[in-house]
C-alpha positions in Angstrom: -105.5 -81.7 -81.0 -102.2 -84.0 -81.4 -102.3 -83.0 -85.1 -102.9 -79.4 -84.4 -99.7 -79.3 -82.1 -97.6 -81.4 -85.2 -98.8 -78.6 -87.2 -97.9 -75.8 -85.0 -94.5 -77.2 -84.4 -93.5 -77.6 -87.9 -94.6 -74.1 -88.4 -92.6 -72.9 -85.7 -89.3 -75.3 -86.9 -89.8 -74.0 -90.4 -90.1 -70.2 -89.4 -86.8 -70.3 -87.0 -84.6 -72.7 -88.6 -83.6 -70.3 -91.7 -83.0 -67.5 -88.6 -81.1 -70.3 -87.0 -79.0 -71.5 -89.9 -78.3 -68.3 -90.9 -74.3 -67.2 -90.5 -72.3 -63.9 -89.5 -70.9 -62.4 -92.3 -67.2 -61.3 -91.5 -66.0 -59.1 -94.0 -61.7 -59.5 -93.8 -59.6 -57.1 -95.3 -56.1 -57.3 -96.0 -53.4 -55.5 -98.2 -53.7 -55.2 -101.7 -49.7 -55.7 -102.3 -47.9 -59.5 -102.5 -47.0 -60.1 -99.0 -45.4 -63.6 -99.4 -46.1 -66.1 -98.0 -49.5 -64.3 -95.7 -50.7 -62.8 -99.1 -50.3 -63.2 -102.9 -51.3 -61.2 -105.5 -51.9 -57.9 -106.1 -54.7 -55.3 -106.9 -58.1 -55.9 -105.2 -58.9 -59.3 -106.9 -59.0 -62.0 -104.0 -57.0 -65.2 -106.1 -58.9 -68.6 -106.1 -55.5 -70.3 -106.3 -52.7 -70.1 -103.9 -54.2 -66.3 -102.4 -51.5 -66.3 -99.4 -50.9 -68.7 -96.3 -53.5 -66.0 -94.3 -56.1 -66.5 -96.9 -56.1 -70.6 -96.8 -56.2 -70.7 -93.0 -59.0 -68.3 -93.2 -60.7 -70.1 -95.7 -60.2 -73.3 -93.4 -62.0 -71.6 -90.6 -64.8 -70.6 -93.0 -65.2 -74.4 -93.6 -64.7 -75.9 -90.1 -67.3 -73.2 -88.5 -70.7 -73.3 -90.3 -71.6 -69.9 -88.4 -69.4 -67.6 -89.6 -68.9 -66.8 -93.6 -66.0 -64.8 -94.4 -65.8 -62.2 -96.6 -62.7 -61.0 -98.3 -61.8 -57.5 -99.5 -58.3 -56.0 -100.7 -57.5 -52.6 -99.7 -54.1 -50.2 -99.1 -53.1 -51.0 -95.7 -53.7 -48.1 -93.8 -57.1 -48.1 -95.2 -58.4 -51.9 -94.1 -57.1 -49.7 -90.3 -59.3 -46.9 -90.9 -62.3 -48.8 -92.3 -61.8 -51.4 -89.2 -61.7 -48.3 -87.1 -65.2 -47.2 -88.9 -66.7 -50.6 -89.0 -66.9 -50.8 -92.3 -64.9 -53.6 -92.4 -64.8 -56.9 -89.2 -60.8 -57.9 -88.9 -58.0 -57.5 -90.2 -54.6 -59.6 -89.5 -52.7 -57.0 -87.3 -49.3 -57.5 -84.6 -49.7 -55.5 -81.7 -49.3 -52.0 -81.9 -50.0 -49.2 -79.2 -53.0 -47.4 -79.7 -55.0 -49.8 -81.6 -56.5 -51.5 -78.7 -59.1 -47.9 -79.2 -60.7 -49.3 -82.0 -59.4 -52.7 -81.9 -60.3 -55.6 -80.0 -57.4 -58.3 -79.7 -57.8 -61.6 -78.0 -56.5 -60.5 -74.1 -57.0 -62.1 -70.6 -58.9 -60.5 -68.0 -55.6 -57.8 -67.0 -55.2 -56.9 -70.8 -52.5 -59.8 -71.5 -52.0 -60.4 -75.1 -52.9 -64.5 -75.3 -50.5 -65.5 -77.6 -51.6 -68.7 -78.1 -54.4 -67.1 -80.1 -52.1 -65.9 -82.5 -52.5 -66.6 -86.5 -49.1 -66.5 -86.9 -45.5 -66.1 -84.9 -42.7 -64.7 -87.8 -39.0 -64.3 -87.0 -37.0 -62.4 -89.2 -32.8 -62.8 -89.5 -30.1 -60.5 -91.1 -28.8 -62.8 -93.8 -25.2 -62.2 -95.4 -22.7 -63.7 -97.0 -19.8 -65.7 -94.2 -17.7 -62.7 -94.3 -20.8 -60.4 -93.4 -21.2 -62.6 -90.5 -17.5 -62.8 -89.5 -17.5 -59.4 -89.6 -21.1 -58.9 -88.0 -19.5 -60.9 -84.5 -16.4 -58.3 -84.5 -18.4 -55.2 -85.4 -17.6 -53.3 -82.1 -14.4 -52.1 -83.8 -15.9 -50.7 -86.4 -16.9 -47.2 -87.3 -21.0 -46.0 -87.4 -22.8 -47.0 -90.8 -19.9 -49.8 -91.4 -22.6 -52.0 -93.3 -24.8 -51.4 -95.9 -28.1 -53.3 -95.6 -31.0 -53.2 -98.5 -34.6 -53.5 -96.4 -37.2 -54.1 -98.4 -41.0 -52.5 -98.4 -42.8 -54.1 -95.2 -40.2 -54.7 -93.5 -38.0 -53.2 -90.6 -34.9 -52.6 -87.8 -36.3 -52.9 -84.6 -35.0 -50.1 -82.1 -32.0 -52.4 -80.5 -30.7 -53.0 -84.6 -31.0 -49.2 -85.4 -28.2 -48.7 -83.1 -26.0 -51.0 -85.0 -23.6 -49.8 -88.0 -25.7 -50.0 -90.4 -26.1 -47.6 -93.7 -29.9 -48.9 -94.5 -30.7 -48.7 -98.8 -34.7 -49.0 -98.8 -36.0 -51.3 -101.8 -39.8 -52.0 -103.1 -39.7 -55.5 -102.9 -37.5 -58.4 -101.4 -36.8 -59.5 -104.6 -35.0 -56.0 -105.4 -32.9 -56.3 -101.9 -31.6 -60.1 -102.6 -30.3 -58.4 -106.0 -28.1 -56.0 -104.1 -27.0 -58.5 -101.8 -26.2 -61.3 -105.0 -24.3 -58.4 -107.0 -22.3 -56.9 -103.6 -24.1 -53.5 -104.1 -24.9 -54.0 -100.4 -23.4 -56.8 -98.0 -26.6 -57.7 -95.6 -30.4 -57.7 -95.9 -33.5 -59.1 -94.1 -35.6 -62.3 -94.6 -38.2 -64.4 -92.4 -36.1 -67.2 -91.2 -38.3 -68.5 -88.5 -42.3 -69.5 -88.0 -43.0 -70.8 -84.8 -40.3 -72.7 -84.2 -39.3 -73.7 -87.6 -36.0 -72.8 -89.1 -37.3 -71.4 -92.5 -35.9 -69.5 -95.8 -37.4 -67.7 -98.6 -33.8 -66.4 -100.3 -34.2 -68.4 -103.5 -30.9 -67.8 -104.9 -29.0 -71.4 -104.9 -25.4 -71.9 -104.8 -25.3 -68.7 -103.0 -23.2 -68.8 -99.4 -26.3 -66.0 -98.2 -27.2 -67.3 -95.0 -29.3 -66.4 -91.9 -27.9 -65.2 -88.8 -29.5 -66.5 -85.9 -31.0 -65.9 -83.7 -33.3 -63.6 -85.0 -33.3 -59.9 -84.2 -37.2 -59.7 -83.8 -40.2 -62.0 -83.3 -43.8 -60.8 -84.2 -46.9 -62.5 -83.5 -50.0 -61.5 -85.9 -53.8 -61.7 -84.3 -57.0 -62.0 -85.8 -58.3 -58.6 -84.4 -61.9 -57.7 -84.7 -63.6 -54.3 -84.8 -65.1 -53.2 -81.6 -68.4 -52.9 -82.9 -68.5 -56.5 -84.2 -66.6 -57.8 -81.0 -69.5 -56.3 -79.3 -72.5 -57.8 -81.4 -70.1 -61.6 -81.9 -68.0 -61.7 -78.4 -69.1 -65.5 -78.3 -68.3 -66.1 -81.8 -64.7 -64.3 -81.7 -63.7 -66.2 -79.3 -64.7 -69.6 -81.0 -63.0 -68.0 -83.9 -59.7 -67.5 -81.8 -60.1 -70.9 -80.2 -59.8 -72.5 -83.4 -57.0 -70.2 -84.5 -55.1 -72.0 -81.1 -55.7 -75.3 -82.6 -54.8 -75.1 -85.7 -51.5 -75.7 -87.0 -51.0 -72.5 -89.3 -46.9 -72.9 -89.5 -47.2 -76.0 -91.9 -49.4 -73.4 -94.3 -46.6 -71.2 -93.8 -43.8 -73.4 -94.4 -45.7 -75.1 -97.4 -45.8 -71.6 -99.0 -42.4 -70.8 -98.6 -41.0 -73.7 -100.2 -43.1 -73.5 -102.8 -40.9 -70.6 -104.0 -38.1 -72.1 -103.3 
């Protein structure tokens, strides 16, 4: 009898320990363009080396939570929205936008309050200039509309309080591009991340150049690991272990290691 009930035990272990041991697939997508320092490279080939300060945290989480396996795809933005909208994808790394909550399931207290504790990352981003830009920049009242010209490169922005300002805005592809303008006087401000968390930061490479940030920054964004509905639904418990760990973890040295690698 006592052997019988070994036997029937080690049947039972054997039978549910590969269902146990089992993880959820999370398939992430993420844009196919260089978006230094979250993501490097471009096309839809995830890089083994150095893929993006996003990528490593996300592969650190892989490691530190033996239930979850991530999955990485590259897509055109707007499409890793609409496939997280179809489920066809799990999460994508997203700031809050108005709207997205329909399809989108952000890490929120009981009211709907953004936690943002839970965030991957908190980006600041400066106008940067040259000291007369800036000397200028604290005296602008007396000048006329579109007194400056500022090169904003792809993926980034004026929030609505800086498209008020005199500004004559000259759109370039890449940041790169818009730190030309600015070395060569074609245009006399631009934009650049100069703060993660609360780390004074710079990725304007150019070096004997007097191109500063000026602080303090004109906008703060925080980007969340936000999960489709459909998988918030079927994983709520392991979201939220996936957001707790996010809290814990310190993602601004990833950041700042990235950065200064370019430097």
């Amino acid at each position: 009898m006592r052997i019988y009930r070994l036997i029937s035990l080690f049947c039972a272990f054997t039978f549910a320990a590969p269902a146990l041991a089992d993880p959820t697939n999370l398939v992430f997508c993420y844009e196919d363009k260089d978006v230094a320092p979250m993501f490097l490279g471009v096309g839809q080939e995830v890089p083994i080396d150095n893929p993006g300060a996003s990528i490593e945290i996300l592969k650190q989480l892989d490691a530190d939570i033996p239930i979850v396996t991530i999955s990485f795809v590259r897509k055109p933005w707007r499409r890793c929205l609409n496939d997280l909208e179809l489920n066809r994808v799990n999460a994508v790394i997203a700031s809050y936008r108005a709207g997205r909550e329909r399809f989108a399931v952000y890490p929120t207290n009981e009211k709907g309050v953004l936690l943002e504790r839970f965030a991957v990352s908190r980006f600041s981003s400066c106008l940067i200039g040259r000291a007369r830009f800036h000397k200028q920049w604290k005296t602008r009242e007396v000048f006329q509309n579109k007194a400056f010209t500022i090169a904003i490169p792809n993926g980034y922005g004026l929030n609505s309080a800086l498209k008020e300002e005199p500004f004559y805005i000259h759109n370039t592809f890449s940041k790169d591009k818009a730190f030309e303008l600015l070395d060569k006087g074609v245009v006399q401000a631009s934009v650049d991340l100069c703060q993660v968390d609360d780390l004074k930061v710079s990725s304007y490479q150019h070096k004997g150049s007097d191109v500063k940030p000026l602080y303090p920054p004109y906008e703060t964004t925080d980007g969340y690991l936000i999960f489709s509905k459909q998988f918030y639904q079927q994983n709520s418990q392991l979201s939220k272990e996936i957001w707790q760990w996010l809290a814990h973890f310190d993602s601004a040295e990833i950041y700042v290691k990235y950065l200064q690698a370019v430097e």
